[in-house]
NUTIZA-163437 format. One record per residue (C-alpha): residue number from 1; x, y, z. Coordinates in pm, whole numbers, plus 50000, padded with zeros to 5 digits. Example, Ala and Ser with C-alpha at 12.3 -4.5 7.8 and 13.67 -1.06 7.14 Angstrom:
<robas>
<vexmi 1, xx 51230, yy 49550, zz 50780> $
<vexmi 2, xx 51367, yy 49894, zz 50714> $
</robas>
This chain:
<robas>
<vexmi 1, xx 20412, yy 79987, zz 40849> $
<vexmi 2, xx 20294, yy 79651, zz 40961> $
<vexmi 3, xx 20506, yy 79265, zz 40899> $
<vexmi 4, xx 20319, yy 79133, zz 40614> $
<vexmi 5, xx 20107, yy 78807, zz 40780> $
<vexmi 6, xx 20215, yy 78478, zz 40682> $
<vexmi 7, xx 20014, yy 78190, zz 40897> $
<vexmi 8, xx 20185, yy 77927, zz 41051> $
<vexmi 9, xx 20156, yy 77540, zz 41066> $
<vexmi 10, xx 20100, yy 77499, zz 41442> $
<vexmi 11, xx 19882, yy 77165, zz 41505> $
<vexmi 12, xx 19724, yy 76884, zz 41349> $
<vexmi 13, xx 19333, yy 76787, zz 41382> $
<vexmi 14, xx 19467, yy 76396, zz 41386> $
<vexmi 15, xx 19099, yy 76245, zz 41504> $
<vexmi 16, xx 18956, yy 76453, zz 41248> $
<vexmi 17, xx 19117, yy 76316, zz 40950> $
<vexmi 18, xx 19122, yy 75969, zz 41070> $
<vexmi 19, xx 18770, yy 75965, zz 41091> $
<vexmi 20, xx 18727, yy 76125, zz 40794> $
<vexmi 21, xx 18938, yy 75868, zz 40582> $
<vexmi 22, xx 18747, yy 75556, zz 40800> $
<vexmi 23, xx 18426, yy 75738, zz 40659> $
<vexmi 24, xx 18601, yy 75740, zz 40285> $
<vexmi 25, xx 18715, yy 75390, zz 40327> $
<vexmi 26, xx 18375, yy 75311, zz 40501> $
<vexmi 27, xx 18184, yy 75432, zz 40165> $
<vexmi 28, xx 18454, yy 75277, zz 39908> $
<vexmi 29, xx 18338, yy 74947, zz 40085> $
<vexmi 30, xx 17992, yy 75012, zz 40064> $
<vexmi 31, xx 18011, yy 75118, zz 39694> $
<vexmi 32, xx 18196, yy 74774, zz 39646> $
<vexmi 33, xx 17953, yy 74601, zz 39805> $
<vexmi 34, xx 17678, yy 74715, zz 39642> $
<vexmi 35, xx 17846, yy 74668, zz 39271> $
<vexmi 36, xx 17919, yy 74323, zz 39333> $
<vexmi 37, xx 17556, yy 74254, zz 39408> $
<vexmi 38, xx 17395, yy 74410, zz 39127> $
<vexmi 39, xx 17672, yy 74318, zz 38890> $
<vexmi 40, xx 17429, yy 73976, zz 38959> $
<vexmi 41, xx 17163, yy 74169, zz 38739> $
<vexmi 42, xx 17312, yy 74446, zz 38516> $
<vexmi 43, xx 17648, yy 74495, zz 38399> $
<vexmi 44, xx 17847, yy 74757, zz 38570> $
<vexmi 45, xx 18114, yy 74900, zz 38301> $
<vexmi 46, xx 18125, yy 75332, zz 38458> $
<vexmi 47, xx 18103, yy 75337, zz 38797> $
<vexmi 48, xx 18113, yy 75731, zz 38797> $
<vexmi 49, xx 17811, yy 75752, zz 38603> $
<vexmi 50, xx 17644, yy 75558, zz 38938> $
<vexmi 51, xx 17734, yy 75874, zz 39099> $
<vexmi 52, xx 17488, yy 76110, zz 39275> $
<vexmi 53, xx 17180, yy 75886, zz 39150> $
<vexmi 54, xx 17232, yy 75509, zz 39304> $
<vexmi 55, xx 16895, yy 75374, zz 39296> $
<vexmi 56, xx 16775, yy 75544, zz 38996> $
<vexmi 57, xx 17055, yy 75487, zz 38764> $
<vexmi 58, xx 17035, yy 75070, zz 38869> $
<vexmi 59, xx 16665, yy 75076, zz 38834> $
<vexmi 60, xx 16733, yy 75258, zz 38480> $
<vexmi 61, xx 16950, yy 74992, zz 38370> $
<vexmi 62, xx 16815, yy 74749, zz 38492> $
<vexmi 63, xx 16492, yy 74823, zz 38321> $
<vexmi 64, xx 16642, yy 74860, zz 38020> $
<vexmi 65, xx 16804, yy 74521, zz 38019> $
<vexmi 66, xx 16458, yy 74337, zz 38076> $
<vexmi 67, xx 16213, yy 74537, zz 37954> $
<vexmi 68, xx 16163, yy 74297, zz 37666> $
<vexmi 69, xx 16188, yy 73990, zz 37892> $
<vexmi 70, xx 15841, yy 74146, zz 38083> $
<vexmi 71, xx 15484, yy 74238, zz 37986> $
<vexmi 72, xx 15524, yy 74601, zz 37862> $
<vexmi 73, xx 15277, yy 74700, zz 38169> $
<vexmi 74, xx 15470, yy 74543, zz 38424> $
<vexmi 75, xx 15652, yy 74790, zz 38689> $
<vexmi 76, xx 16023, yy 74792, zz 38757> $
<vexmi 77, xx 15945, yy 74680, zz 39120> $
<vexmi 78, xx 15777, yy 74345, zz 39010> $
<vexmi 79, xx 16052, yy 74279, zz 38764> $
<vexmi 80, xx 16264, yy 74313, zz 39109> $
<vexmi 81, xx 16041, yy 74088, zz 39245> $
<vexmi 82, xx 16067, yy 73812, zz 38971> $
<vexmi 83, xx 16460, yy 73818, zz 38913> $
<vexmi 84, xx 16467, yy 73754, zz 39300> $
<vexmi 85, xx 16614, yy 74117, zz 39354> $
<vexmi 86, xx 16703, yy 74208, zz 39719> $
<vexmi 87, xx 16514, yy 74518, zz 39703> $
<vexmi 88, xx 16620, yy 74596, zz 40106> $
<vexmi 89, xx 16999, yy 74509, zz 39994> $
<vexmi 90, xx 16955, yy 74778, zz 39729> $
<vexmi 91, xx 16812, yy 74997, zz 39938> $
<vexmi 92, xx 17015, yy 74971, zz 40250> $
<vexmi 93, xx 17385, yy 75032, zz 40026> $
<vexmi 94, xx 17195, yy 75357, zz 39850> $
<vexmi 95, xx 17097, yy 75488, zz 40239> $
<vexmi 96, xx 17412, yy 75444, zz 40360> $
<vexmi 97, xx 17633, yy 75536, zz 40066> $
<vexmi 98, xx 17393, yy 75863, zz 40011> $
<vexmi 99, xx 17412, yy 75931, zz 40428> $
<vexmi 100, xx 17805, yy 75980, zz 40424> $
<vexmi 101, xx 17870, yy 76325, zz 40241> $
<vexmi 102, xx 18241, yy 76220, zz 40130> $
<vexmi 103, xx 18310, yy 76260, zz 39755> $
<vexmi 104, xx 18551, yy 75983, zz 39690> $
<vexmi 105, xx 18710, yy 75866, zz 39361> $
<vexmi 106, xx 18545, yy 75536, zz 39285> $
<vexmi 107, xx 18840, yy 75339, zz 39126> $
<vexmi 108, xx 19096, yy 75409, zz 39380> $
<vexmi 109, xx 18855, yy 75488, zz 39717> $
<vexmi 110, xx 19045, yy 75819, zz 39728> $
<vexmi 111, xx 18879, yy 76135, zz 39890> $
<vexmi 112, xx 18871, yy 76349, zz 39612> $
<vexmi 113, xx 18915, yy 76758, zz 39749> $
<vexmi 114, xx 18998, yy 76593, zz 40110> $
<vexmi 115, xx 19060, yy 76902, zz 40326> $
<vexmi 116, xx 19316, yy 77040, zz 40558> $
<vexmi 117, xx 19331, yy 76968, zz 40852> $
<vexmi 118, xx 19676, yy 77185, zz 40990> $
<vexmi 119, xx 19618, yy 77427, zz 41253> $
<vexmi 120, xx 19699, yy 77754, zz 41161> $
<vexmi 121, xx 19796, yy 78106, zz 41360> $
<vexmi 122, xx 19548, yy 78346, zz 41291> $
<vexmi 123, xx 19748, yy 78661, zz 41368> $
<vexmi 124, xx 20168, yy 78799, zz 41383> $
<vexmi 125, xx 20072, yy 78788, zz 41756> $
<vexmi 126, xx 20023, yy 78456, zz 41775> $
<vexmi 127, xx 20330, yy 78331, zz 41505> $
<vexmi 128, xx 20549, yy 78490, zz 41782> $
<vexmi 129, xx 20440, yy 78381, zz 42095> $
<vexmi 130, xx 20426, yy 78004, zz 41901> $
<vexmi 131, xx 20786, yy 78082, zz 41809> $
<vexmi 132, xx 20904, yy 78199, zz 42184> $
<vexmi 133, xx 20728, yy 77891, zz 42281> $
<vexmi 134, xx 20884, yy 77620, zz 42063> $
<vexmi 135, xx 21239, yy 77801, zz 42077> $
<vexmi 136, xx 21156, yy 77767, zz 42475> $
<vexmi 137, xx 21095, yy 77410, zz 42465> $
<vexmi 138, xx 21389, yy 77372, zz 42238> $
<vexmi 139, xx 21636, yy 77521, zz 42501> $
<vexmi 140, xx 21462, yy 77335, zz 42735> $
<vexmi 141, xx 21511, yy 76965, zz 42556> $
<vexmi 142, xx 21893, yy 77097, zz 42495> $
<vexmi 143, xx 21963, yy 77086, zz 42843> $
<vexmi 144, xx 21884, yy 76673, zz 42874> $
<vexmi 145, xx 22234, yy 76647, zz 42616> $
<vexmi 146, xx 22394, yy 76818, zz 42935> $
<vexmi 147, xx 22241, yy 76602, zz 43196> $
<vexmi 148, xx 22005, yy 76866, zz 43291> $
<vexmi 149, xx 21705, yy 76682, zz 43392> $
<vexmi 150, xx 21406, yy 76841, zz 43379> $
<vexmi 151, xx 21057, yy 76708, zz 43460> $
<vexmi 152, xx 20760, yy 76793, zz 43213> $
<vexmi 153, xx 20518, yy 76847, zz 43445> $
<vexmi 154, xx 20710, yy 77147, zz 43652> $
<vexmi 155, xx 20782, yy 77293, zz 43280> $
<vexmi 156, xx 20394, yy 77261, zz 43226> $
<vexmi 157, xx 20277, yy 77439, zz 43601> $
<vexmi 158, xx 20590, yy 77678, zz 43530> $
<vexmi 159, xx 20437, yy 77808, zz 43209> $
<vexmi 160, xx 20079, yy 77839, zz 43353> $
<vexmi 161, xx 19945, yy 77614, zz 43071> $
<vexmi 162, xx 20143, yy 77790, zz 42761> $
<vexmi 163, xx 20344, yy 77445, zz 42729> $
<vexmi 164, xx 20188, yy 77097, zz 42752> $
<vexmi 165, xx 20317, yy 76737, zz 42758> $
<vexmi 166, xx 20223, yy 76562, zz 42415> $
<vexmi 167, xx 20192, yy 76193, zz 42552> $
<vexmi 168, xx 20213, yy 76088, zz 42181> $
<vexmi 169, xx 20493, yy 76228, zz 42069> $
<vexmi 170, xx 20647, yy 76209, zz 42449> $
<vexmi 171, xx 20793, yy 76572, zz 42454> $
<vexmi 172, xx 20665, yy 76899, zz 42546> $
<vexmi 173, xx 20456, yy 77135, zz 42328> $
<vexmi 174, xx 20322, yy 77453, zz 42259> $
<vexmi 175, xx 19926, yy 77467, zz 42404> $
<vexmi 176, xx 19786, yy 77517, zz 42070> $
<vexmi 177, xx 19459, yy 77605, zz 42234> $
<vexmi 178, xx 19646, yy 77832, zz 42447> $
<vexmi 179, xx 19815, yy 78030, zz 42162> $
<vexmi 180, xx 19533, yy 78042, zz 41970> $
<vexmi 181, xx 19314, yy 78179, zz 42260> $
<vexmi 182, xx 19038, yy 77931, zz 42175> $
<vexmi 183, xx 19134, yy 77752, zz 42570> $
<vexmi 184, xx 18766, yy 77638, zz 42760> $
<vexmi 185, xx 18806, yy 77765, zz 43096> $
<vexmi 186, xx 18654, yy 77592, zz 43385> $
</robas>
């Protein structure tokens, strides 16, 4: 009868969730932007319902607001052209908004469903050899409170590569790559 398999937390994709919340920030801005300029034109009371259809929910609007002010005949691209609308402004916020596939919560610039990005084991294999590892380094760091000095870098060629040197944190680590047997090898 097999342990019952309960993943562990081993590692962190930072640079993938900082870029991912520059992007969300990135298209709160542009959304901003582009409110503030057409606020100019139409009014701009539910931002959701801009959602998913930019251009043609402005265009809508706005076509609805001066229909009556125009020749029935008239397009909605001369109307643009008469109320001095910056057609390439429009255009440029609904490229860039549309090219960044980040569903965000328009009131607060919150990701909305942002995902998770822990590391996990993948196997009862691998949640023990992460746990001989960290208790490892942890016997390892104990010695420094008895003047044991120990340099990282003969812990690191000791362990072939199963321990590295986290110069962020500045301590020693479990190879994530390692454990998870996903290492490139040159």
């Amino acid at each position: 009868m097999s342990k019952k398999f309960n993943p562990i937390v081993i590692g962190y994709l930072t640079n993938e969730a900082k870029q991912y919340k520059d992007e969300a920030q990135r298209k709160y801005r542009l959304y901003n932007e582009f409110f503030a300029y057409v606020q100019k034109f139409i009014p701009v009371d539910d931002k959701e319902a801009f959602k998913g259809n930019l251009y043609s929910t402005f265009t809508d609007t706005f076509a609805l607001k001066f229909t009556n002010q125009f020749p029935p005949q008239l397009s909605v691209r001369k109307m643009f052209e008469l109320m001095e609308v910056d057609t390439a402004k429009i255009d440029f916020y609904v490229r860039e908004i549309d090219a960044i596939k980040i569903d965000i919560d328009l009131n607060t610039g919150e990701p909305i469903n942002e995902p998770d990005w822990n590391v996990y084991t993948q196997s009862n294999e691998q949640n023990k050899l992460f746990e001989y590892l960290t208790k490892t380094i942890d016997a390892i760091q104990l010695g420094n409170e008895f003047g044991i000095q120990v340099y990282p870098s003969n812990i690191c060629q000791a362990f072939s590569g199963w321990v590295a040197y986290d110069w962020e944190q500045n301590k020693l680590v479990p190879n994530v790559a390692r454990v998870l047997g996903n290492e490139r090898s040159f």
